[in-house]
C-alpha positions, 0 to 999 in steps of 0.5 A: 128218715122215715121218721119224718114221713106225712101220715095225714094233712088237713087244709086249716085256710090260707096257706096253714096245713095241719100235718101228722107225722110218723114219730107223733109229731102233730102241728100247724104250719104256714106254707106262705113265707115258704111260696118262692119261686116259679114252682111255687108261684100258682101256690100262692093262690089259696084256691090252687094250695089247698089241692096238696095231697101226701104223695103216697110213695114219699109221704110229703105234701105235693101239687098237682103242678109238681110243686113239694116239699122236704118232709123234713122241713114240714116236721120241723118248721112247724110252729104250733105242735102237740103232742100225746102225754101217756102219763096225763091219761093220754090228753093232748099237750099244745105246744106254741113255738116262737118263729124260730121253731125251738123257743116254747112260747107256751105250752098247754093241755088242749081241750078240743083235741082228740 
């Protein structure tokens, strides 16, 4: 389970979080379709989303409202993703998913990663 633990998230705009996983997991994700419900509502206000911070004892995005979630679903509902290749010298494979999170739309050596 630890696996799935936030190391590092970054705010991209709108309702996308740039997150940074414990197994090297790396990607993007839109929090948007995700804003259900009353906990959720002030979230949908990108001015209120982008005050998340990793909560430090359970290592997910949480809100100053009390408002989080699983890190499992953060880890695996992420659609752009890269990944560390040891044996492409250590560059950075960007990988695109399809909405259903599996399906690889496209996968490619990042320029501007690091």
């Amino acid at each position: 389970m630890q696996n799935y633990h936030g190391l590092e998230a970054r705010y991209i705009g709108g309702h996308v979080v740039w997150l940074r996983f414990r197994d090297g997991t790396v990607g993007e994700i839109d929090l948007q379709p995700a804003l259900q419900g009353p906990v959720f509502e002030p979230l949908r206000d990108p001015q209120v989303f982008r005050n998340f911070i990793i909560h430090p004892e359970f290592r997910t995005l949480v809100w100053p409202n009390g408002a989080d979630f699983a890190p499992e679903f953060l880890h695996d509902k992420g659609i752009r993703r890269w990944v560390q290749v040891p044996e492409a010298g250590g560059r950075f494979l960007r990988v695109i998913l399809l909405a259903d999170g599996e399906t690889v739309h496209n996968a490619f050596f990042d320029r501007g990663f690091t």
